[in-house]
N, C-alpha and C positions, 0 to 999 in steps of 0.2 A: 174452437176448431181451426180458426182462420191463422192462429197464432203457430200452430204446427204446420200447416202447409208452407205459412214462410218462411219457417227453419227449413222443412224441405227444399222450397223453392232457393234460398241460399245458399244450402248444402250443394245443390246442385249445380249453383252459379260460381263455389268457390272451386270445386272438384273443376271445373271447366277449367278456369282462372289457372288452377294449378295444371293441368295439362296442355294449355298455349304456354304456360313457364317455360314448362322441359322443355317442348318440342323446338321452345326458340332458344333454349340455355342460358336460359337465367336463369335458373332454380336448380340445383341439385337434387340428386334421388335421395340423399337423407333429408332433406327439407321437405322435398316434398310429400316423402312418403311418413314422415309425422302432422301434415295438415291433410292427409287424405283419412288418415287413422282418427283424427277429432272430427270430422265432415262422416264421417262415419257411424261413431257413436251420437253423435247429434242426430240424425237421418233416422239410426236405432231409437233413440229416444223420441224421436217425433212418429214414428211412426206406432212404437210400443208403447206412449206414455206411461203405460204401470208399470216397465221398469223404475222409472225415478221413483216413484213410490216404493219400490220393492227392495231400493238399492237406499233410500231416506229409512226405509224401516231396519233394514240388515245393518244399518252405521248409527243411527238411534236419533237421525236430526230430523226436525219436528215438521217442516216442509220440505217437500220435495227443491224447492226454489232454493233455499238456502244452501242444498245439498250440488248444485248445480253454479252457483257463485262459489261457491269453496273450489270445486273440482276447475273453475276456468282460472280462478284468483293461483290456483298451483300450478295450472297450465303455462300460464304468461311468467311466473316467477320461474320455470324452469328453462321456457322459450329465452328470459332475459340472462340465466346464467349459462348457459348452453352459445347465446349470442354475444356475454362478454368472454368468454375462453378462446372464442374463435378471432375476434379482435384481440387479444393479448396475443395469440401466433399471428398474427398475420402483420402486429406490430414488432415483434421478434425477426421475423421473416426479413420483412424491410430493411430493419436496422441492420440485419446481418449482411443483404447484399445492397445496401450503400456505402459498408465497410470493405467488401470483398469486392467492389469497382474502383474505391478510393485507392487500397493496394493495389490493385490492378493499372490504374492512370497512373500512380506511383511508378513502376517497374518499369512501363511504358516510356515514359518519359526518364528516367533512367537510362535505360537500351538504348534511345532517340541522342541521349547527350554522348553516348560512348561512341557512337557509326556516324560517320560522315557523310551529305548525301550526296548524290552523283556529281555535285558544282564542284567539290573540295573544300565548303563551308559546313561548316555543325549548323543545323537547323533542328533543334529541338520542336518535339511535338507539342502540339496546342492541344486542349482538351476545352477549351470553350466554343467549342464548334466551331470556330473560324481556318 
């Protein structure tokens, strides 16, 4: 019995965890609210343990345990494809507006070489911060 109380007492400590996320914005409401949905069913399961049994009979596997390793083993593989999608945009993203500055510092200094500035010398702009 000690073994469900501290999936509860877990459950309880992640749901926390995840709510100081949001409230400070580090976590998104899609994130979060797919580790509130597993803190959930876990919580379910410790609380009802003859669901796992009932849900190990309904799928035909021979432990509940086994049934239970399968279901996190699909969880983390979807957590990881769900987490490479979101780095392939957001390495897209980058590339795109490190190309749309370089044009940018382009044209700039373009403009800078055509307009003379108040001395009556051309002083092209710098773009290394100086």
């Amino acid at each position: 019995m000690s073994g469900y109380l501290f999936a509860l007492a877990l459950c309880v400590l992640v749901v926390g965890l995840l709510y100081y996320l949001l409230r400070t914005r580090r976590i998104r409401e899609k994130y979060a609210g797919i580790w509130i949905a597993l803190a959930t069913a876990v919580v379910v399961l410790g609380i009802f343990p003859q669901v796992a049994f009932w849900l190990s009979d309904l799928v035909g596997v021979e432990t509940p345990v086994n049934l239970v390793y399968a279901g996190a083993f699909l969880v983390l593989l979807l957590v990881c494809i769900q987490l490479s999608t979101e780095v392939s945009n957001l390495e897209e993203e980058t590339r795109t507006l490190a190309e749309e500055i370089a044009l940018l510092r382009l044209d700039l200094n373009e403009l800078a070489e055509r307009v003379p500035d108040s001395t009556g010398t051309d002083s092209p702009v710098t773009t290394d911060g100086a």
